[in-house]
C-alpha positions in Angstrom: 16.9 -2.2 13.9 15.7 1.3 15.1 18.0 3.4 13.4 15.3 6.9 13.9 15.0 8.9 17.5 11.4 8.1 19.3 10.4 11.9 18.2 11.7 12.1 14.3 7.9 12.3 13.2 6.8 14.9 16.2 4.3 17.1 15.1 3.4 15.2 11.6 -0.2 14.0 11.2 0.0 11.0 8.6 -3.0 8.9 7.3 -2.2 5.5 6.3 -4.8 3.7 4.1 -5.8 0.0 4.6 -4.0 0.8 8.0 -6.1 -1.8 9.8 -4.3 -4.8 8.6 -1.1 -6.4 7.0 1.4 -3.6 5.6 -0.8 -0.2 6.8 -1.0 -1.6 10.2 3.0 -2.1 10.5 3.8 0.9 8.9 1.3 3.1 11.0 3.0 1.6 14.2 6.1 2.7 13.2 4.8 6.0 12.8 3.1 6.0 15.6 6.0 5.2 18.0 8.4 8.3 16.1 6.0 10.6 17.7 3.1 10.7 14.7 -0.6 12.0 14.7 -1.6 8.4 12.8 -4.9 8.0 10.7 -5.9 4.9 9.4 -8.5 4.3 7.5 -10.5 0.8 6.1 -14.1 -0.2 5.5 -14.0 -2.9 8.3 -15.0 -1.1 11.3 -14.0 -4.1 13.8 -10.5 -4.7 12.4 -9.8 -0.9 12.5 -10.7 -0.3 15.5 -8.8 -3.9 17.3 -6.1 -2.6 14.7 -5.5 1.4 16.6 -5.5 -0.5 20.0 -2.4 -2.6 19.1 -1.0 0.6 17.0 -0.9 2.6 20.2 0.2 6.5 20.6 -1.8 9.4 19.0 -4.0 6.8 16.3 -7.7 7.7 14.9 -9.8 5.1 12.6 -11.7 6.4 10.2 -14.4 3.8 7.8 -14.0 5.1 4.3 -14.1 3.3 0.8 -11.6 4.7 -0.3 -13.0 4.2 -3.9 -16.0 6.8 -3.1 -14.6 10.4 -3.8 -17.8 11.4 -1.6 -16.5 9.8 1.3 -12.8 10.5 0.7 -14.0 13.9 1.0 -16.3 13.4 4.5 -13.5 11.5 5.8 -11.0 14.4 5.2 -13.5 17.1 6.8 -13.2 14.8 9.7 -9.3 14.7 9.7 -9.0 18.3 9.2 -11.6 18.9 12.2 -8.6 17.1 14.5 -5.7 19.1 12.7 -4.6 19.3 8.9 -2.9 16.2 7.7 1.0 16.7 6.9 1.3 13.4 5.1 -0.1 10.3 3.2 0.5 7.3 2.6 -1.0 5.0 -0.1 -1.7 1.5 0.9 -4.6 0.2 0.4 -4.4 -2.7 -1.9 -6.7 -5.4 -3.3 -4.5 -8.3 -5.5 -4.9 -12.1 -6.8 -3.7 -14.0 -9.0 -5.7 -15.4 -12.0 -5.6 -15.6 -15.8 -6.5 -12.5 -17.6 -8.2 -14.1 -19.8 -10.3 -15.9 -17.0 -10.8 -12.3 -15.5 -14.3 -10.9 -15.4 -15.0 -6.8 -15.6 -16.2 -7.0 -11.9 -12.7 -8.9 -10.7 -10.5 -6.1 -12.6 -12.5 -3.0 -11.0 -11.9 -5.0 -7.3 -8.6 -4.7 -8.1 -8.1 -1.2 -10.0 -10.8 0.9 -8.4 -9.1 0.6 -4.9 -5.4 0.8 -5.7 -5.6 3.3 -8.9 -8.9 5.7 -8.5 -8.8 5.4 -4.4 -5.1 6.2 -3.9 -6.0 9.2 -6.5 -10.0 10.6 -4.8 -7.1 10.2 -1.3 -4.1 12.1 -2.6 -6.1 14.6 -4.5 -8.4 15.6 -1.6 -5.1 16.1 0.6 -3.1 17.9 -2.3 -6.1 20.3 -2.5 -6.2 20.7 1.1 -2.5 21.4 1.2 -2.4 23.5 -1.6 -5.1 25.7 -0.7 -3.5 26.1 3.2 0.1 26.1 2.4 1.3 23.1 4.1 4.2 21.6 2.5 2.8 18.1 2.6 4.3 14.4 1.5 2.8 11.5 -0.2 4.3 8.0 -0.2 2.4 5.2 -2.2 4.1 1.5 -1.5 4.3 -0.1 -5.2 5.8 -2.9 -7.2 8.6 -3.9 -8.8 5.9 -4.6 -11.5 6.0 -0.6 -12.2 8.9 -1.5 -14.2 9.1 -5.4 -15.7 4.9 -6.0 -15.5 3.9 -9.6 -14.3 1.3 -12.0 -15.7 -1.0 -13.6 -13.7 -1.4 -10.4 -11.5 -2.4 -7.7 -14.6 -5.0 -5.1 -13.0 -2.5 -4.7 -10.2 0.6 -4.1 -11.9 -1.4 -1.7 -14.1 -2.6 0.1 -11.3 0.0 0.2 -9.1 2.2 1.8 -12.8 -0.4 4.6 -12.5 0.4 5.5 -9.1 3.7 5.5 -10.3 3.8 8.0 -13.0 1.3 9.5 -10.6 4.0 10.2 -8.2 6.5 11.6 -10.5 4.0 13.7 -12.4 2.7 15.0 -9.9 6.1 15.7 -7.8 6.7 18.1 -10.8 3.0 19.7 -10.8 2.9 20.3 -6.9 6.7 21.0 -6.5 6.5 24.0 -6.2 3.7 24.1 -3.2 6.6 22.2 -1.3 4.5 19.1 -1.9 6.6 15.9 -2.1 5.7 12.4 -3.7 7.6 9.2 -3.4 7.1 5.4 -3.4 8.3 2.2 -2.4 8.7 -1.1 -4.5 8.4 -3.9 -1.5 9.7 -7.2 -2.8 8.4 -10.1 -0.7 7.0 -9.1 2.6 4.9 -11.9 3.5 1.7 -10.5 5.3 -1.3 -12.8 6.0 -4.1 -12.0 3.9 -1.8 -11.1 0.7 0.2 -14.2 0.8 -3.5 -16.3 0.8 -4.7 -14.2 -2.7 -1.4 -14.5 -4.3 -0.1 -18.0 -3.0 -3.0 -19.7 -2.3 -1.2 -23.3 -3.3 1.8 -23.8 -1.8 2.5 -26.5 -3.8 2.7 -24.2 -6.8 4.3 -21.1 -5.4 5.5 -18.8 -7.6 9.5 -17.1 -7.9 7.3 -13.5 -7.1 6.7 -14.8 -3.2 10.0 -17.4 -2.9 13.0 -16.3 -1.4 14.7 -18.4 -3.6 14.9 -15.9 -6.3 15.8 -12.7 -4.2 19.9 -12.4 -4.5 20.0 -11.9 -0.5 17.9 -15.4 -0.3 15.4 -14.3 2.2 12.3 -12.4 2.7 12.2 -8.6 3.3 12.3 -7.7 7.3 9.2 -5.5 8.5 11.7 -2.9 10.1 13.6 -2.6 6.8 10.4 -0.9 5.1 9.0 0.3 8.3 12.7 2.2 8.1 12.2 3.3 4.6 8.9 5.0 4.7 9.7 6.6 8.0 13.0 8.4 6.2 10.6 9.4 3.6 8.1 11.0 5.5 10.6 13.2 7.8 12.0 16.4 7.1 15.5 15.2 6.6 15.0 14.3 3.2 13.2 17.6 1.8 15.0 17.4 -1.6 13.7 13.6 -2.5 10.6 14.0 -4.7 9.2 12.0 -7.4 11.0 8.9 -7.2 10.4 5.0 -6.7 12.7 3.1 -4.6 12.9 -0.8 -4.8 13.4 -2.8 -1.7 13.3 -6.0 -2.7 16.7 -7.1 -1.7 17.5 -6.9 -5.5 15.1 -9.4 -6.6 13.9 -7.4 -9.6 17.3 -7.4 -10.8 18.2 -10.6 -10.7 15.5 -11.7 -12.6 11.8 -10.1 -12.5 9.8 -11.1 -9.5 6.9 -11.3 -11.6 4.3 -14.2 -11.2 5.0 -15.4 -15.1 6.5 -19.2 -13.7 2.6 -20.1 -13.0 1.9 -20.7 -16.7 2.5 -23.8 -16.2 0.1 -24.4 -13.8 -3.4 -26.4 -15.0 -7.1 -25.5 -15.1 -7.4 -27.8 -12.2 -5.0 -26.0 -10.3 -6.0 -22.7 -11.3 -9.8 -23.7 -10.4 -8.0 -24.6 -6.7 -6.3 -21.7 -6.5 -9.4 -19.2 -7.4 -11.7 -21.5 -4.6 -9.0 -20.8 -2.0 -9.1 -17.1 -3.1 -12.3 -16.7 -2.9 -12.5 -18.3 0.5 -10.4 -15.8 2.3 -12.0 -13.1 0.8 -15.1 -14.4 2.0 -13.6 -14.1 5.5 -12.7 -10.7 5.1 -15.7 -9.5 3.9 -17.2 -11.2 7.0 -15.3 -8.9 9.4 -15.9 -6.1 7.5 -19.6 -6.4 8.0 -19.3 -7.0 11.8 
């Protein structure tokens, strides 16, 4: 349901990492068609640059690790050379499930060293930007319910995305008074394609975290309904909201945590499936992102 008029976002220039795929890309078309200036940025040149087509509007693609401070930095010269950013939003994401103790220092940096450091080198370079210019600018950082129960099976992500948390309400003190406001959003399960492959690879041993089953509202969350959320967030109608996380999970995380812990009883064979069908779809993806 379109509940915002077609200009709400006029005049706002937003980046949206990982916006090439999944979440970023349905949250940067939403943007996009309320009137925004939309970057998106990815290290796959060809999926970012099939992704702005079917965004549409005012979009530019960027390619940028985001886990390079360096080329956070280039990438933000290039930004500012079109006209100063007036929001962010933290997306980009890596996640799969796996026993910790299973988990090698190379699989927990995949997953910390884009969500934690990237969304931090990204936020940090616009905050300075911001700060230094006096723009009154907005971060929002899509999160977990994790930030408040934890979840085995998924631990570098829900320790990562916790630091973006207490990163958004630290720094919504800190940068208050520049005007500068930070929020995030708790999705509950919205299935996109790639995700659902890394964190339900068998579906014969699908977990409460990614079953509708367990949400109180027994279904899946609506692409709209967060497209909604974010777009609230990022217009000037809600100036007072800083430093907060909002769940939208259709009460999931209440009625029980929607955490991945029911896979402990799955066995090594099934683990060793689930870790060869994981590591085929990443395969894929880093396929496109060398085309």
């Amino acid at each position: 349901m379109d509940i915002f008029r077609s200009d709400v976002l006029s005049g706002k220039s937003i980046l949206v990492t990982g916006g090439g795929s999944g979440l970023g890309k349905e949250i940067s078309k939403a943007l996009a068609a309320r009137g925004a200036v939309v970057h998106i940025c990815g290290r796959r040149a060809a999926v970012l640059e099939e992704a702005a087509a079917d965004i549409g509007g005012q979009v530019h693609w960027h390619i940028c690790d985001i886990r390079d401070a360096d080329q956070v930095d280039e990438m933000m010269d290039a930004i500012w050379k079109v006209g100063p950013l007036t929001s962010l939003v933290n997306n980009a994401a890596a996640n799969f499930i796996a026993p910790t103790k299973d988990l090698s220092p190379r699989g927990f940096r995949a997953v910390t060293s884009t969500v934690m450091d990237g969304s931090f080198h990204v936020t940090l370079a616009a905050g300075k930007r911001w700060i230094a210019e006096g723009i009154r600018g907005s971060v929002v950082s899509n999160l977990v319910t994790w930030v408040w129960t934890g979840s085995a099976f998924v631990v570098p992500s829900a320790m990562a995305k916790t630091a973006l948390h207490a990163m958004t309400m630290s720094l919504a003190v800190e940068w208050g008074p520049y005007g500068i406001r930070l929020n995030a959003t708790a999705p509950g399960p919205f299935p996109t394609e790639s995700a659902w492959e890394k964190l339900n690879p068998l579906p014969d041993t699908k977990s409460s975290a990614t079953s509708d089953d367990t949400v109180p509202m027994r279904r899946f969350g609506q692409m709209p309904e967060l497209q909604n959320l974010i777009v609230f967030l990022l217009s000037d109608g809600c100036d007072y909201l800083t430093g907060q996380t909002i769940a939208i999970d259709g009460a999931q995380h209440l009625a029980g945590p929607g955490t991945f812990a029911d896979l402990s009883n799955m066995s090594d064979g099934q683990w060793q499936a689930a870790r060869d069908a994981i590591t085929q779809s990443s395969q894929r993806d880093k396929s496109q992102r060398a085309k």
